[in-house]
C-alpha positions in Angstrom: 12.4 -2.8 -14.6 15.0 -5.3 -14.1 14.4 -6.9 -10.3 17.1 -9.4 -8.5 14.8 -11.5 -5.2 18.3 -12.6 -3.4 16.4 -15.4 -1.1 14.7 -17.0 -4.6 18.1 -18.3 -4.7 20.6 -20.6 -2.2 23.1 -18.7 -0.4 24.2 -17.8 2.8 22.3 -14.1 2.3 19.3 -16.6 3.6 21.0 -17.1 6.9 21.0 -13.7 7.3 17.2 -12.9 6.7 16.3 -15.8 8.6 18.3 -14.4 11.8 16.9 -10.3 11.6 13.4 -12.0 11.4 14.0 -14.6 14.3 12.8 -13.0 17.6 14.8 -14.7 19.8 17.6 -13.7 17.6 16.6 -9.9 17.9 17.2 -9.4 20.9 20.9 -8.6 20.3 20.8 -5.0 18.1 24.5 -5.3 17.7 24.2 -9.1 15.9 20.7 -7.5 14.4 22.9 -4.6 13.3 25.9 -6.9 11.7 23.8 -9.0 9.6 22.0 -6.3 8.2 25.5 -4.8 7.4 26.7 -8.3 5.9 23.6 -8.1 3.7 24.3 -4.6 2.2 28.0 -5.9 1.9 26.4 -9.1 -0.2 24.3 -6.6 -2.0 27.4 -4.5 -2.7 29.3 -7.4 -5.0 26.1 -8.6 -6.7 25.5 -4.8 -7.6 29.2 -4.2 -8.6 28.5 -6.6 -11.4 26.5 -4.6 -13.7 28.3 -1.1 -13.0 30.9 0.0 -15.7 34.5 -1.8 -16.0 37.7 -1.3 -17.8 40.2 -3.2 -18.4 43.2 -1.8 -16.6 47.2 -2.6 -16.2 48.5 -3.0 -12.9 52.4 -3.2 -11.9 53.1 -6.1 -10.1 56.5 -6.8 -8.9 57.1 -9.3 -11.4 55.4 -7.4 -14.5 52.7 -6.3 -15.5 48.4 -7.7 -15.3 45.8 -6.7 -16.7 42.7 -6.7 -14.5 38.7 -5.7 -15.5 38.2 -2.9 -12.6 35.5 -0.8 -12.0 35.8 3.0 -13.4 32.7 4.3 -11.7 32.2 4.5 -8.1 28.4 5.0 -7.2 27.0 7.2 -4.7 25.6 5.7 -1.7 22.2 7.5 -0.7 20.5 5.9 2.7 17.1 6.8 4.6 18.1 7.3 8.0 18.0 5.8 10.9 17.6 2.5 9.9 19.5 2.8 6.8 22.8 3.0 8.8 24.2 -0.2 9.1 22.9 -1.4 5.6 24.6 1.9 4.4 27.8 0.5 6.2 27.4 -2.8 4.3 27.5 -1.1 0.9 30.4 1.3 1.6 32.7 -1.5 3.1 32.9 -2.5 -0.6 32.3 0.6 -2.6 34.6 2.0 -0.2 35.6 4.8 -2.5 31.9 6.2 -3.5 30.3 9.5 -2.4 27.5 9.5 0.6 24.2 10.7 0.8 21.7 10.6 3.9 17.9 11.7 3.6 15.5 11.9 6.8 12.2 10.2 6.6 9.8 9.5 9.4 6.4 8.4 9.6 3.8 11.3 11.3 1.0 10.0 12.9 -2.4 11.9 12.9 -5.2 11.6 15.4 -7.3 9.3 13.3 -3.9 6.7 13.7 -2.8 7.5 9.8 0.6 8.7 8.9 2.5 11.2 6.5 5.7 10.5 5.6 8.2 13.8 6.3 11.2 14.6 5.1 13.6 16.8 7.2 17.0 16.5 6.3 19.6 16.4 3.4 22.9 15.9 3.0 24.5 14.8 -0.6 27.0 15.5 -3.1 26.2 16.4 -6.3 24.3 13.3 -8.5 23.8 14.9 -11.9 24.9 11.8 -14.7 25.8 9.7 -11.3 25.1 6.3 -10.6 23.0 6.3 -6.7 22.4 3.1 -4.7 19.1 4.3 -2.7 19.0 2.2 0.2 16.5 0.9 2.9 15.9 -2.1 5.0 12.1 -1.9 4.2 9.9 -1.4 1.3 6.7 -1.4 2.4 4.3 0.7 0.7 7.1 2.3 -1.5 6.2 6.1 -0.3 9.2 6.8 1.6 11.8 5.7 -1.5 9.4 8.0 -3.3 9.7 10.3 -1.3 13.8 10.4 -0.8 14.4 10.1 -4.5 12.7 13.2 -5.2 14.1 14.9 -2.3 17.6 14.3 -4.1 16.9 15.5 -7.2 17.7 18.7 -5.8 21.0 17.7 -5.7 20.7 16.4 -9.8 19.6 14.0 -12.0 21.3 10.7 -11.5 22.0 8.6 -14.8 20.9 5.2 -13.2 19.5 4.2 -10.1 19.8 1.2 -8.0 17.1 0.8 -5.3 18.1 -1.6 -2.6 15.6 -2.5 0.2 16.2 -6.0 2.5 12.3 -7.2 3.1 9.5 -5.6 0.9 5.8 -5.9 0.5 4.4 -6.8 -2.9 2.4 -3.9 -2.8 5.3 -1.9 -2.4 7.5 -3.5 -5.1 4.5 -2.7 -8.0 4.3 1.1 -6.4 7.8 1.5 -7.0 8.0 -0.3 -10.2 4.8 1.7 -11.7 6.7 4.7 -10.3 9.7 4.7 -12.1 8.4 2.2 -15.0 10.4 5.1 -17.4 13.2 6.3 -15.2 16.7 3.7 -15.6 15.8 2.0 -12.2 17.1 -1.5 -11.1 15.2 -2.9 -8.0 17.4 -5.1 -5.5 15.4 -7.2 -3.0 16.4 -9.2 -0.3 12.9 -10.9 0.1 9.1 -9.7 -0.6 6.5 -10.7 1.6 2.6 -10.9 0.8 1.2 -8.5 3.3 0.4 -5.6 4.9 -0.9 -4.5 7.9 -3.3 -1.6 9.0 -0.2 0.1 10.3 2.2 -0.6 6.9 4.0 -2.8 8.7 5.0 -5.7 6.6 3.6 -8.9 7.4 5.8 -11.3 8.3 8.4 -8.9 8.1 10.8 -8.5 10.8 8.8 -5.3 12.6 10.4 -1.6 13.2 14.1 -2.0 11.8 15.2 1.1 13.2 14.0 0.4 16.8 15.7 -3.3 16.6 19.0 -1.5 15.2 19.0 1.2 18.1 16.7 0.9 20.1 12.7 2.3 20.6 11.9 6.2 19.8 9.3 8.1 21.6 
């Protein structure tokens, strides 16, 4: 499976996972909220790269140009709630592609263990589609699991391109034994080493949806 780390390399996506880690910096949900959307945005033109082109001609005023455009928008597929603004990101460039949103929470038991559950659906249809599945957060790799199969009701999509902001390493090898023979491509913004006892990735930047909107009860 063909992986892209974006912080392996210089750029100014580093600023922005430098700033939704920073504490003192997430204390503002709307700025926490921006970068994460600037991020998916970022993600968006690296991903455009490897989607299919054609070579188009466009009237100018003057003539005529011929331009290598895109002839395939994708389908945008994002685990709410703290999906949102990433899924933002992404469709401020693929501004043209279909949406999808799945639910997924995490159900604690009494012994402090959790389930993930999915309530909620809403997608076109995917068969022979490309789908950008999006999260902010990998972390054990059950709840992309969990969504892509929950879409397959909707069809089979011809590629895939997963797209999480921070992930665990123990997430990244779940998902990449998981769809070792599907046509997946895995687009990280950092992984980290760790997990906690509560799947919360260490360092990681804590609960993205509470940061993004606030807490939940």
């Amino acid at each position: 499976m063909q992986t892209t780390i974006f912080n392996q390399q210089q750029s100014i996506f580093n600023r922005f996972i430098a700033e939704i880690r920073d504490t003192s910096i997430q204390t503002d949900p709307m700025r926490f909220r921006r970068n994460i959307e600037r991020m998916g945005e970022i993600m968006a033109y690296e991903i455009s790269k490897v989607l299919p082109h054609e070579v188009k001609d466009v009237t100018t005023p003057l003539g005529v140009a011929q331009e290598n455009v895109m002839n395939e928008e994708p389908v945008i597929a994002s685990i709410l709630r703290a999906g949102l603004p990433m899924h933002q990101g992404l469709l401020n460039y693929f501004d043209r592609a279909e949406n999808a949103f799945v639910s997924a929470y995490r159900k604690y038991n009494e012994r402090g263990d959790f389930d993930i559950h999915i309530e909620y659906i809403s997608s076109p249809s995917l068969d022979d589609k490309i789908v950008i599945l999006s999260d902010p957060m990998l972390a054990t790799g059950t709840s992309i699991e969990l969504a892509y199969k929950a879409l397959l009701v909707k069809g089979k999509p011809k590629h895939v391109h997963i797209a999480s902001l921070i992930a665990s390493e123990a997430g990244v090898q779940y998902v990449q034994n998981m769809f070792k023979d599907e046509p997946v491509t895995l687009w990280l913004g950092a992984v980290d080493a760790e997990l906690n006892s509560k799947s919360y990735i260490i360092p990681g930047i804590g609960d993205a949806g509470d940061l993004a909107y606030g807490s939940k009860i």
